[in-house]
ChimeraX commands (.cxc) that place a marker at each C-alpha (Angstrom):
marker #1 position -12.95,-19.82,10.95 radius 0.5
marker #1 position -12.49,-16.08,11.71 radius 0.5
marker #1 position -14.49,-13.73,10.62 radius 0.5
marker #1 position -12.29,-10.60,8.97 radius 0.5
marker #1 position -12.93,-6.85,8.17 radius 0.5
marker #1 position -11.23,-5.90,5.37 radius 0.5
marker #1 position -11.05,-1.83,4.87 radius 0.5
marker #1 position -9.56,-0.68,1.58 radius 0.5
marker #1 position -9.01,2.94,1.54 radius 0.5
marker #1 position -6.82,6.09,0.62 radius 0.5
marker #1 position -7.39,9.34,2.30 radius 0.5
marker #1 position -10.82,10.08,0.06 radius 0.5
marker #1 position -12.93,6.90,-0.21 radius 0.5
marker #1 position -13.20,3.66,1.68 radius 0.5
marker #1 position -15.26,0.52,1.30 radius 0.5
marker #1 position -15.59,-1.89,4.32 radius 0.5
marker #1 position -16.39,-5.48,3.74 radius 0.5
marker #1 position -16.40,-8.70,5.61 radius 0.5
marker #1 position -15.65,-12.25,5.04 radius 0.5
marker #1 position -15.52,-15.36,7.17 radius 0.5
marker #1 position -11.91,-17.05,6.14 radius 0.5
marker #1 position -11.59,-17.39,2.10 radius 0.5
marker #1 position -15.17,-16.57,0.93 radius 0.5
marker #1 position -16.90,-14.07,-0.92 radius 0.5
marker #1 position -16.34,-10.53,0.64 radius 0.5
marker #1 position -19.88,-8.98,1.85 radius 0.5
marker #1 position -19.75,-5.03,1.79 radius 0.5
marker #1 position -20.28,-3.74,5.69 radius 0.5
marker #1 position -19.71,0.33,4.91 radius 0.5
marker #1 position -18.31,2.66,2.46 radius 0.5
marker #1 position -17.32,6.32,3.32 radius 0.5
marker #1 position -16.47,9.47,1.35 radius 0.5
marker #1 position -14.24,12.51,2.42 radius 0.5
marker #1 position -14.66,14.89,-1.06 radius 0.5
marker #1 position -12.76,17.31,0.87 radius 0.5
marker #1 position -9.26,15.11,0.20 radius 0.5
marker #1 position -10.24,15.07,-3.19 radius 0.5
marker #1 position -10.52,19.31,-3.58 radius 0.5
marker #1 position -7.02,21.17,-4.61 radius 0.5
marker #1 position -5.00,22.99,-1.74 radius 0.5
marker #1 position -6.67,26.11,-2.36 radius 0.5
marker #1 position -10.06,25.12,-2.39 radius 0.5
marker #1 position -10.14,24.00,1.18 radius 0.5
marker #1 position -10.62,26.32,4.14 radius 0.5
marker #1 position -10.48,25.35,7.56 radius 0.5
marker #1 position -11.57,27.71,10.43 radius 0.5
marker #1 position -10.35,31.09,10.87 radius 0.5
marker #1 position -6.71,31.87,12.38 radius 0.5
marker #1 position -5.57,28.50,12.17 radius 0.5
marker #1 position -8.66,26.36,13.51 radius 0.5
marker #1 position -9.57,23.42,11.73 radius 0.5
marker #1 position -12.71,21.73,12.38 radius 0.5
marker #1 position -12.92,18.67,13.97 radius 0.5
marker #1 position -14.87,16.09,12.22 radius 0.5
marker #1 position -14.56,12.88,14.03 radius 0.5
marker #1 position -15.03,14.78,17.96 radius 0.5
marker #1 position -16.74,17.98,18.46 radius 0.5
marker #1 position -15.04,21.06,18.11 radius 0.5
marker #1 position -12.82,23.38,16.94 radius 0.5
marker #1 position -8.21,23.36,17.74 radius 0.5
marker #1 position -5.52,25.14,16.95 radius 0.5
marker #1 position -3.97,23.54,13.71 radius 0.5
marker #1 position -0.24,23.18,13.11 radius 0.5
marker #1 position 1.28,25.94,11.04 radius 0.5
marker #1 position 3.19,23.74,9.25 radius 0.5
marker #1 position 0.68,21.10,8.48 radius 0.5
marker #1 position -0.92,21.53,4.87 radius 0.5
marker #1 position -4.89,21.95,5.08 radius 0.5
marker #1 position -5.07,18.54,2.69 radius 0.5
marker #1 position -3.04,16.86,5.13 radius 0.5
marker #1 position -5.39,18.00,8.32 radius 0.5
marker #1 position -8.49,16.57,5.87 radius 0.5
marker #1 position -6.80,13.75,5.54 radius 0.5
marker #1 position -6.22,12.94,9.04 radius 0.5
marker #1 position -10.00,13.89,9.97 radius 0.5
marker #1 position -10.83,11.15,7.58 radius 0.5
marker #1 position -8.70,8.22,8.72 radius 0.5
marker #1 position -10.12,9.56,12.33 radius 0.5
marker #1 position -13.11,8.60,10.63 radius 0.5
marker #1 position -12.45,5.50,9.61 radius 0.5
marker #1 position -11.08,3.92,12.52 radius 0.5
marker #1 position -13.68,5.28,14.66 radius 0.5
marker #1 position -15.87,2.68,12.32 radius 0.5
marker #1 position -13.40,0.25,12.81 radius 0.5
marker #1 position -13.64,0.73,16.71 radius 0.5
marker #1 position -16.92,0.08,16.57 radius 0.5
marker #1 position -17.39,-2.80,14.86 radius 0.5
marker #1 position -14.87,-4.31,17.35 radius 0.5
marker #1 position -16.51,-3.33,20.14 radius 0.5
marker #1 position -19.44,-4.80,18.56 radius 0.5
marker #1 position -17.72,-8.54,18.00 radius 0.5
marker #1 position -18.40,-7.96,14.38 radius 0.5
marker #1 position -15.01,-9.21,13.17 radius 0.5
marker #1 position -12.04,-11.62,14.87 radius 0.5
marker #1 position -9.27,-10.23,11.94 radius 0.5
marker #1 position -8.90,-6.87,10.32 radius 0.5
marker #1 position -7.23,-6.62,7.36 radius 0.5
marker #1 position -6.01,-2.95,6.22 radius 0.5
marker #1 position -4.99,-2.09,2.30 radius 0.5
marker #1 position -4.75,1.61,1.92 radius 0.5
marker #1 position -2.44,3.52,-0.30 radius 0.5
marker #1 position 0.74,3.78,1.86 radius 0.5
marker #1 position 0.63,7.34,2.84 radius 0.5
marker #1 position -2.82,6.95,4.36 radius 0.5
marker #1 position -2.20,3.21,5.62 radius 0.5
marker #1 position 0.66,5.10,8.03 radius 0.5
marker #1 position -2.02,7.71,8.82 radius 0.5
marker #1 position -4.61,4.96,10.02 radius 0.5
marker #1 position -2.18,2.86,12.03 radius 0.5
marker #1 position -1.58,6.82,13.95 radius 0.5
marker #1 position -5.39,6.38,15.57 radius 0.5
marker #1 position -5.46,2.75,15.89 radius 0.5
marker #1 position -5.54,1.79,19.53 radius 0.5
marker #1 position -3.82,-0.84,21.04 radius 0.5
marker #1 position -7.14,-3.55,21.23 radius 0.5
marker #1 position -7.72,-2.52,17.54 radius 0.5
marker #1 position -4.01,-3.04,16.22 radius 0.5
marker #1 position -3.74,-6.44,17.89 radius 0.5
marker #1 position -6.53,-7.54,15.55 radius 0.5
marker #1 position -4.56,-6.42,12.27 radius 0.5
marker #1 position -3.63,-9.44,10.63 radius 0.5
marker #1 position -2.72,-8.14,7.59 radius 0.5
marker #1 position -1.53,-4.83,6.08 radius 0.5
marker #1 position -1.00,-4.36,2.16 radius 0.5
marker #1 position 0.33,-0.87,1.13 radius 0.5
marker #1 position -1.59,-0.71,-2.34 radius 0.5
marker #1 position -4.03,1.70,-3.07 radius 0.5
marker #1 position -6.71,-0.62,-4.46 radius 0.5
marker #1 position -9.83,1.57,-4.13 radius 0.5
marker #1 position -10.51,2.21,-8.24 radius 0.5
marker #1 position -10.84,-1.47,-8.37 radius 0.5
marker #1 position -14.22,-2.97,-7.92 radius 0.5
marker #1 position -15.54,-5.76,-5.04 radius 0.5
marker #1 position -14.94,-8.82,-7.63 radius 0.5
marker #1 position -11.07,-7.43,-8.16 radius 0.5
marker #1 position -10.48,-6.78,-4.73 radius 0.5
marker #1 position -11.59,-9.70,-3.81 radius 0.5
marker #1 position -8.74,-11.77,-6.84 radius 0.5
marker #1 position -6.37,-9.16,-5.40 radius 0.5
marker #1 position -7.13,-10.21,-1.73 radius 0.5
marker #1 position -6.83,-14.07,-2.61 radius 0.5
marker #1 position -3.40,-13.50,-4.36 radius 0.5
marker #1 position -1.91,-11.46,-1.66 radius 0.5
marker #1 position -3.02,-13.30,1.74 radius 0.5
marker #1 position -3.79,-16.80,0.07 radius 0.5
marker link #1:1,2 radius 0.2
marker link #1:2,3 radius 0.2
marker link #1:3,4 radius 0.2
marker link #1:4,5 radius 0.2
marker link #1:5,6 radius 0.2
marker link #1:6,7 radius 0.2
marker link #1:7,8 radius 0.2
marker link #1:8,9 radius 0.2
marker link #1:9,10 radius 0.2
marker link #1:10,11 radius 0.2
marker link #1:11,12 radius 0.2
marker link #1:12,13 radius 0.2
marker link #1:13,14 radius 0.2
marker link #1:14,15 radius 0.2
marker link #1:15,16 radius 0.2
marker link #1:16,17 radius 0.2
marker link #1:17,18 radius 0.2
marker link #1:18,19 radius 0.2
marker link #1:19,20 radius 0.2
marker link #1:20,21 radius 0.2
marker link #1:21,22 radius 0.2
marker link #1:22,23 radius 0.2
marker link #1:23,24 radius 0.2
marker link #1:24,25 radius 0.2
marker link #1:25,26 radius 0.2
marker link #1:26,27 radius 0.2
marker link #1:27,28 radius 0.2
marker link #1:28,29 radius 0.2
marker link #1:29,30 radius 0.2
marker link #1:30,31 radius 0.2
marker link #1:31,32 radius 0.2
marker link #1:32,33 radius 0.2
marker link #1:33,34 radius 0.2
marker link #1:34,35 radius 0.2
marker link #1:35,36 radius 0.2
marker link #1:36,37 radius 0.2
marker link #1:37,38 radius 0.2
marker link #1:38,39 radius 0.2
marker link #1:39,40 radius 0.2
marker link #1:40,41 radius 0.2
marker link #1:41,42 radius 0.2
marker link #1:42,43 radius 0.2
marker link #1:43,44 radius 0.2
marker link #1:44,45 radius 0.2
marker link #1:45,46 radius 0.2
marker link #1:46,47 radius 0.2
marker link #1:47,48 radius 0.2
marker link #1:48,49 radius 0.2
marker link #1:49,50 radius 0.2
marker link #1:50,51 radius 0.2
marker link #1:51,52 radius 0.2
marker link #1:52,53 radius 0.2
marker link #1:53,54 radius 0.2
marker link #1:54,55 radius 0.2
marker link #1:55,56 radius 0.2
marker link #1:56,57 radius 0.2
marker link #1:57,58 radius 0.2
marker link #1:58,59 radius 0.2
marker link #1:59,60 radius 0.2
marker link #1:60,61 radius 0.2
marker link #1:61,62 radius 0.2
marker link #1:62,63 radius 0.2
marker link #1:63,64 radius 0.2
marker link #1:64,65 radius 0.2
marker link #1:65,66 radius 0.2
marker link #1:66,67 radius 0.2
marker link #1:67,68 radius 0.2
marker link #1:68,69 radius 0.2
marker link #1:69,70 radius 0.2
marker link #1:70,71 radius 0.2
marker link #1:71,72 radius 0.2
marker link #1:72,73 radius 0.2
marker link #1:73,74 radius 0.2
marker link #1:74,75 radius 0.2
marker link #1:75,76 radius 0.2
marker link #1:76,77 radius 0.2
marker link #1:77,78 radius 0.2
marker link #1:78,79 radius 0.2
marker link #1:79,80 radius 0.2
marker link #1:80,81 radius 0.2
marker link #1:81,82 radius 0.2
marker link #1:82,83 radius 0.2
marker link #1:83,84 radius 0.2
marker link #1:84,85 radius 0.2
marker link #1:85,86 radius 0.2
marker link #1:86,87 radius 0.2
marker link #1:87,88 radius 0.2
marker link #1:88,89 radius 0.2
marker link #1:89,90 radius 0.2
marker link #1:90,91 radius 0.2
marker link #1:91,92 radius 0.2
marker link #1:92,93 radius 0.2
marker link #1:93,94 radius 0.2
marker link #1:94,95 radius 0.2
marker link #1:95,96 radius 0.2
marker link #1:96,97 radius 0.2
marker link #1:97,98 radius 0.2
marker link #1:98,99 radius 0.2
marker link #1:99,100 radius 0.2
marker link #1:100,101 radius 0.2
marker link #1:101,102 radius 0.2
marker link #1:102,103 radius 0.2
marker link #1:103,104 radius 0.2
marker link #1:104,105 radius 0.2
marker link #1:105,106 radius 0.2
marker link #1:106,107 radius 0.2
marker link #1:107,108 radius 0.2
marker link #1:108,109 radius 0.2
marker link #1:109,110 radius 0.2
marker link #1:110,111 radius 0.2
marker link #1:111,112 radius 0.2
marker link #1:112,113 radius 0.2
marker link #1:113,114 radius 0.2
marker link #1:114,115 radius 0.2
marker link #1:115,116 radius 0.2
marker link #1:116,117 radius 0.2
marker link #1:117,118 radius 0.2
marker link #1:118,119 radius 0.2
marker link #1:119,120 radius 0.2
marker link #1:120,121 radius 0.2
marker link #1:121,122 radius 0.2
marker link #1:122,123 radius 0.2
marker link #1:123,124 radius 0.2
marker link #1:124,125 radius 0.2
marker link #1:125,126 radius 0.2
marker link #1:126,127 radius 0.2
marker link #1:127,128 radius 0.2
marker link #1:128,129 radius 0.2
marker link #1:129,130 radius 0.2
marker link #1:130,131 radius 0.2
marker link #1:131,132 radius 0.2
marker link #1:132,133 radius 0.2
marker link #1:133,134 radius 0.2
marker link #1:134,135 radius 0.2
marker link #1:135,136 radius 0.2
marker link #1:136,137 radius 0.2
marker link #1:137,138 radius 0.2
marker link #1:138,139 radius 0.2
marker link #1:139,140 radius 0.2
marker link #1:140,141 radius 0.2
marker link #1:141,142 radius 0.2
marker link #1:142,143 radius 0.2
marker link #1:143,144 radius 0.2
marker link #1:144,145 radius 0.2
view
């Protein structure tokens, strides 16, 4: 039986858990990025168009046209996969499964390498991360059972 990741996510919170085939899910991680929570306005990034980078180390010229919630929300699912990455170079999983809200499920599959996105065996474009473990887990059953 493989053992699967499952990440469920939108560009603020995400909870990481594991199962091995159709069992009880087992949280791994959860991570928080308040800053995709905060209004436009109340986000800065650097000076003259810098944004800090999160995820590597450093400072880059952000995109003019690229809203400062977006560039937040891009550090996080950097974030994220960098986890993800991980935990498959670690052997910890065989399957990933990804359910993210569908703006931020295209933003993860952006930073997903080629090893990592061979693993995906499932992607559901619901945002699911209000619900708690022992919904997610009827949720996951429905959909993938």
């Amino acid at each position: 039986m493989a053992k699967q990741w499952i990440l469920v996510a939108d560009a603020a919170a995400a909870r990481l858990f594991s199962r091995q085939g159709i069992g009880a899910l087992s949280r791994v991680d959860a991570f928080y990025h308040d800053e995709s929570r905060k209004h436009e306005g109340d986000l800065r990034t650097g000076g003259k168009g810098e944004i800090e980078d999160s995820a590597a180390h450093g400072r880059h010229q952000a995109d003019p046209q690229t809203r400062t919630s977006e560039k937040h929300e891009d550090m996080f699912a950097k974030e994220v996969v960098a986890r993800l990455k991980s935990g498959f170079n670690d052997n910890a999983f065989d399957e990933l499964v990804l359910v993210a809200a569908p703006h931020f499920l295209g933003r993860l599959r952006e930073h997903l390498d080629s090893p990592l996105s061979q693993c995906v065996a499932a992607s559901i474009d619901k945002d699911w991360t209000r619900q708690n473990d022992a919904e997610i887990e009827k949720h996951l059953d429905s959909q993938l059972g």
